[in-house]
C-alpha positions as CSV (number, residue, x, y, z in Angstrom):
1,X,10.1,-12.7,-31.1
2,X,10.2,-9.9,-28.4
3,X,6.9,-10.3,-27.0
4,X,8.2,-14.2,-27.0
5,X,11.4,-13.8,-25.0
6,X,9.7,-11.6,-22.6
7,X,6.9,-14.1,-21.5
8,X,9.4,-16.7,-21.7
9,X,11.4,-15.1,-19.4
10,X,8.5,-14.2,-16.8
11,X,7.8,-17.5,-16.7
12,X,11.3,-18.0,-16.1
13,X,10.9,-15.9,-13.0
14,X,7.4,-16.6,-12.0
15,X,8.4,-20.0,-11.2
16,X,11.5,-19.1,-9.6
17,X,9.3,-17.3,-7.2
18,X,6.9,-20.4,-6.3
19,X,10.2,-22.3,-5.7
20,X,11.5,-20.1,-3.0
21,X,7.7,-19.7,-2.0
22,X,7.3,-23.4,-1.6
23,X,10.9,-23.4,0.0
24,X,9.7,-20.8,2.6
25,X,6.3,-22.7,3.8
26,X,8.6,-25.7,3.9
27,X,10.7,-24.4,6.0
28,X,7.9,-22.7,8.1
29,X,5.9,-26.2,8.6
30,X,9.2,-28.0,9.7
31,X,10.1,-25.6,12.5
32,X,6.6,-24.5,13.2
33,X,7.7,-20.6,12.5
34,X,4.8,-18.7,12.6
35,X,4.9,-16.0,9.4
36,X,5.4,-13.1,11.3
37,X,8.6,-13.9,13.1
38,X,10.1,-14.3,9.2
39,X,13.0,-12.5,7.9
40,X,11.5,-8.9,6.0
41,X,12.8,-10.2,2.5
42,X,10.9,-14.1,3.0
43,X,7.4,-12.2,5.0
44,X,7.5,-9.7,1.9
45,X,7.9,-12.5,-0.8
46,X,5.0,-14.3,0.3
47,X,3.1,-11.2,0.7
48,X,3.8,-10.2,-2.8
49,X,3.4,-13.8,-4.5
50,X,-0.2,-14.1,-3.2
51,X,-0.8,-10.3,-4.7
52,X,0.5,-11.7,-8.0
53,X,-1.6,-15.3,-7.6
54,X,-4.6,-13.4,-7.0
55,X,-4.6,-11.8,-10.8
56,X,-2.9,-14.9,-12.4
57,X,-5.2,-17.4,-11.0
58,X,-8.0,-15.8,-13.1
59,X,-6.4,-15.7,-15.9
60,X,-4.9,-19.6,-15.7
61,X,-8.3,-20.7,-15.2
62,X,-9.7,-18.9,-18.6
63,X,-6.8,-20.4,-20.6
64,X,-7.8,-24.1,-19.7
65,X,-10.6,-25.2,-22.7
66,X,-9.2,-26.1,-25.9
67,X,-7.4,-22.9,-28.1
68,X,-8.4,-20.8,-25.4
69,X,-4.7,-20.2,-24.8
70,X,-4.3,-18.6,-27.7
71,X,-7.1,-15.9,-27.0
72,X,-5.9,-15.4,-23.8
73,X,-2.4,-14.7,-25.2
74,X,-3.4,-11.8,-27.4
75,X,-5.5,-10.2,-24.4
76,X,-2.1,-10.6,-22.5
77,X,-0.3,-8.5,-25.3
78,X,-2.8,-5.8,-25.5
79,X,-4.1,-5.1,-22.0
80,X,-0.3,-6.1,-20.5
81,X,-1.5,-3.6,-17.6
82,X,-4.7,-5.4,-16.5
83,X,-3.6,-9.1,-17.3
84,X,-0.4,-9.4,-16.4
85,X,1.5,-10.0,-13.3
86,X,5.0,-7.9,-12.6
87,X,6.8,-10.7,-13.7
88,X,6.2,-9.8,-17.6
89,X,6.2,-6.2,-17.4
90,X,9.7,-4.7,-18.4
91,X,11.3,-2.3,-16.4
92,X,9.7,0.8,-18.4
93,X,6.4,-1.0,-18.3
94,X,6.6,-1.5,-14.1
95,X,7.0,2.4,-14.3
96,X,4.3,3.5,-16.0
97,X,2.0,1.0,-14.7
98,X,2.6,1.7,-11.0
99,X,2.2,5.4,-11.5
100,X,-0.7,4.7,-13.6
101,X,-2.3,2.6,-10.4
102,X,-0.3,5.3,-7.6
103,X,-3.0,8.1,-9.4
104,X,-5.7,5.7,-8.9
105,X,-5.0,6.0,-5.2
106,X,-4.4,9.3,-5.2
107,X,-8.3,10.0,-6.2
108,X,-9.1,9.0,-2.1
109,X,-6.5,11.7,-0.7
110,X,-9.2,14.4,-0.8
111,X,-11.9,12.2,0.5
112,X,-9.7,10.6,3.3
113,X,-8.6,14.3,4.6
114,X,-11.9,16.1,4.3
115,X,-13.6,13.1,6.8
116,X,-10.9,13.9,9.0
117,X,-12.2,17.2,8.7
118,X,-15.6,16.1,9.4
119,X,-14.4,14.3,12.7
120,X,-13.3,17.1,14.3
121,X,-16.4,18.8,15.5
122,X,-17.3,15.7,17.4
123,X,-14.4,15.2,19.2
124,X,-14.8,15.9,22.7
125,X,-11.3,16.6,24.2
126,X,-10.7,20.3,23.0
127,X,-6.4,19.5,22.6
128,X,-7.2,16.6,20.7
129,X,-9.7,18.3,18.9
130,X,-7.0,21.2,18.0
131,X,-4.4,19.0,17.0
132,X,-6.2,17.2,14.5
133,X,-7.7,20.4,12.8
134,X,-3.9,21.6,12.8
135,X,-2.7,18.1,11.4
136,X,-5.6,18.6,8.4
137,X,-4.8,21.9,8.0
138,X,-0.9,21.7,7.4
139,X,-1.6,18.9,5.0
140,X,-4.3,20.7,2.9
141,X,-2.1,23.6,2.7
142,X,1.0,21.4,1.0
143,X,3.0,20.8,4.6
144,X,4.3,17.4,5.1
145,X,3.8,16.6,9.0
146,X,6.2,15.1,11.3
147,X,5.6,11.9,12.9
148,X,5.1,13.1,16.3
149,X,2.3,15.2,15.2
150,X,0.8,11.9,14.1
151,X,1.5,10.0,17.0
152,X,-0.1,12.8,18.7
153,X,-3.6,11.7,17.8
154,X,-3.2,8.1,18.3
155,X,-6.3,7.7,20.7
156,X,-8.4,9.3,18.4
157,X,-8.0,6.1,15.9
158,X,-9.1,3.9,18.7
159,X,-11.9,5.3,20.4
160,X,-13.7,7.5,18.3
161,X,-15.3,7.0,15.0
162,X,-11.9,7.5,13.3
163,X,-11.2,4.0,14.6
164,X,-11.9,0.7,11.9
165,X,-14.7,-1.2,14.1
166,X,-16.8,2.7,14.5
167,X,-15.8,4.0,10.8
168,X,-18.0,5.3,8.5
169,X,-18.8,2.8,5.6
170,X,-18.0,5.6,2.9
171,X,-14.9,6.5,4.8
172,X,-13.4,3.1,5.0
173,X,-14.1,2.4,1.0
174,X,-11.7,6.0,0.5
175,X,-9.1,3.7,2.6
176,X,-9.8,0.8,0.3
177,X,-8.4,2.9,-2.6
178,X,-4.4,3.0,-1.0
179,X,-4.4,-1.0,-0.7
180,X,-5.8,-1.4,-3.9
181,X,-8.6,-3.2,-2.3
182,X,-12.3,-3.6,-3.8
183,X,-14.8,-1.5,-1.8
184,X,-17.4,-4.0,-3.3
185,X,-18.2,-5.6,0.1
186,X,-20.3,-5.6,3.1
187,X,-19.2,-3.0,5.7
188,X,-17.7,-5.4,7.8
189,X,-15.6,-7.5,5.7
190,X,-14.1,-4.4,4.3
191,X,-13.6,-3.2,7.8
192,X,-11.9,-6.8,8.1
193,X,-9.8,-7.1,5.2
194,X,-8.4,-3.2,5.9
195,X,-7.4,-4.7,9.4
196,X,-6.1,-7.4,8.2
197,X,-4.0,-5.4,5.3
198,X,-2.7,-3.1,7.8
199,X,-1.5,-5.5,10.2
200,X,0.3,-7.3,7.5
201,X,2.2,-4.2,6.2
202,X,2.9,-3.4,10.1
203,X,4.5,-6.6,11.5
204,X,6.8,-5.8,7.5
205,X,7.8,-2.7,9.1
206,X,8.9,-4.3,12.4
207,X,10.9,-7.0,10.2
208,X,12.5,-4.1,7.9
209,X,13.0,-2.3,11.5
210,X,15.3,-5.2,12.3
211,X,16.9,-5.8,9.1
212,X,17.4,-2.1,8.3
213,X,16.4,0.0,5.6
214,X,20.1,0.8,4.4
215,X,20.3,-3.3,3.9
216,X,18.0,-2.9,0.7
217,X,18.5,-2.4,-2.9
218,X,17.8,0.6,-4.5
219,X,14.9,-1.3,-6.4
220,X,13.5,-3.5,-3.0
221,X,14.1,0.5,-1.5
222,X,11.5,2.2,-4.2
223,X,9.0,-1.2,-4.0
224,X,8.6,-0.9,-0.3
225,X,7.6,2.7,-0.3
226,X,5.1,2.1,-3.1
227,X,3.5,-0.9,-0.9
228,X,3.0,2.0,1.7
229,X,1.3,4.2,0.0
230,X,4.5,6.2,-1.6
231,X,5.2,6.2,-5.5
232,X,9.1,5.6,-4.8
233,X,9.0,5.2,-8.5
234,X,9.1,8.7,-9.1
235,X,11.3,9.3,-6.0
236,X,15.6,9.4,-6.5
237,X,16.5,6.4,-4.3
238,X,17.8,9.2,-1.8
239,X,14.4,10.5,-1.5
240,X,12.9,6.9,-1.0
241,X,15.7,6.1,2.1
242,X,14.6,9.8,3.7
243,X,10.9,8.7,3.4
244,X,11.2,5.6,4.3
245,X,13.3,6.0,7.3
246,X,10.0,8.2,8.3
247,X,7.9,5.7,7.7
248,X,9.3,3.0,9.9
249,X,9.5,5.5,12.8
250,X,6.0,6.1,12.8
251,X,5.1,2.2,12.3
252,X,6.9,0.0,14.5
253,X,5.7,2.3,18.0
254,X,2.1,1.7,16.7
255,X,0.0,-1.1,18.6
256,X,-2.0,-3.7,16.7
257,X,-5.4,-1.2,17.7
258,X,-4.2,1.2,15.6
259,X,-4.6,0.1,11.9
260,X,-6.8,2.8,11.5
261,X,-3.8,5.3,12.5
262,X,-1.7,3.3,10.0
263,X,-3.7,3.3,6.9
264,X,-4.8,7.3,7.5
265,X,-1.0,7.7,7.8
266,X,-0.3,6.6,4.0
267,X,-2.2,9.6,3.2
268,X,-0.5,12.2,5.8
269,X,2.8,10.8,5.6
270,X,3.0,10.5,2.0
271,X,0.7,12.9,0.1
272,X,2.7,15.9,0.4
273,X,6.3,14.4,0.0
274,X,8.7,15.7,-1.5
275,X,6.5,18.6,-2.5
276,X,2.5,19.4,-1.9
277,X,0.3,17.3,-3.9
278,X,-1.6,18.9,-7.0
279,X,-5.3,18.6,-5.2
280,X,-4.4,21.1,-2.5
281,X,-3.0,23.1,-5.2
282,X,-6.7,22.6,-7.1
283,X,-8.3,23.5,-4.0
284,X,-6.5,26.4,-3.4
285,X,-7.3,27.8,-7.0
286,X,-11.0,26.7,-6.6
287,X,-10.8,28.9,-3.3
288,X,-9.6,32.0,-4.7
């Protein structure tokens, strides 16, 4: 009867969410809005329905042939995680599965900060060259940068092979792992989809900018840190705010040729917040 009420009731609120979805594209094709220029809460529900329509989809299309619906239904009940969009998770469930998928990304912080690493001895303009083997350094030894110190390499994202369109095919599948994106692809459309990802979760920022952080709940507070790399899920809504507030600050100065800049941030600006991460504590014991 439990398992029963719960699907019933994310049903209830899948298809609440295709009503305001529909509702939104409506409104969007009557006034010729383009999507970016939408309110943060209406841009971020159509960014999250796709997410969800991209697993359920799948799993629709399995349950069509005859009794196949009642197969499907028992998968649902014991791989919840895998099968089942947000919608039917309860609120213990969303916790543990988001930190189960936030330690997946996690696994590409290392990799991500040690080709940083491996940039530096080809970078030809010695301050530049200096502030990123400081930037690495502080975050490999547990600091948690400042966004100036970011902003202060911003070039280097651009120009050099730090930058999406000269990246390192292995380097770019690490960045695949924070978006939750396969690394299954050709070089180029992963280059493309990352672009694409990070452009998305940039023109969000700009709308939250103009909205305001302090205007969301406590839960729309913790889910907008975990889009951005942050598991707000462990955080106290306090922490989320503080972090947050960062986070937009660093965004909305960034230009649309700086993705690269943007995605590396949701390792530098996150990994070490509100405390160093347990890999540069590993590496630090494998040191010794």
């Amino acid at each position: 009867m439990f398992a029963e009420a719960a699907y019933n009731n994310g049903f209830q609120l899948f298809f609440q969410d295709a009503k305001e979805v529909r509702g939104i594209k409506t409104r969007m094709l009557a006034n010729n809005t383009d999507r970016w220029t939408l309110p943060y809460r209406e841009m971020e529900k159509l960014r999250q329905f796709r997410s969800d329509m991209i697993i359920a989809i799948p799993l629709l299309l399995i349950s069509i042939p005859p009794f196949a619906n009642y197969v499907v239904f028992i998968l649902m009940y014991l791989f919840p995680r895998h099968l089942l969009i947000r919608h039917f998770w309860t609120s213990q469930q969303l916790v543990e599965f988001q930190a189960v998928y936030h330690s997946h990304r996690a696994h590409s912080y290392r990799p991500v900060m040690d080709a940083l690493m491996r940039a530096v001895p080809s970078i030809k303009d010695g301050n530049l060259q200096l502030c990123l083997m400081e930037l690495c350094g502080k975050v490999q030894s547990g600091g948690h940068p400042i966004v100036s110190e970011v902003h202060a390499l911003r070039t280097l994202f651009v120009e050099s092979n730090l930058g999406l369109k000269r990246m390192y095919a292995d380097d770019m599948k690490s960045l695949c792992s924070l978006l939750f994106l396969t690394s299954h692809l050709p070089s180029f459309l992963i280059g493309l989809r990352l672009n694409s990802h990070a452009l998305e979760l940039m023109h969000l920022d700009r709308a939250l900018s103009q909205l305001g952080p302090n205007h969301l709940s406590d839960a729309e507070i913790k889910q907008a840190c975990y889009v951005r790399g942050m598991n707000g899920y462990s955080l106290s809504s306090s922490q989320c705010r503080e972090w947050l507030a960062q986070w937009i600050q660093f965004s909305i100065h960034l230009r649309e040729s700086e993705t690269s800049l943007y995605l590396h941030g949701m390792v530098l600006l996150t990994v070490n917040y509100p405390q160093p991460h347990q890999c540069w504590l590993s590496h630090r014991d494998q040191g010794n």
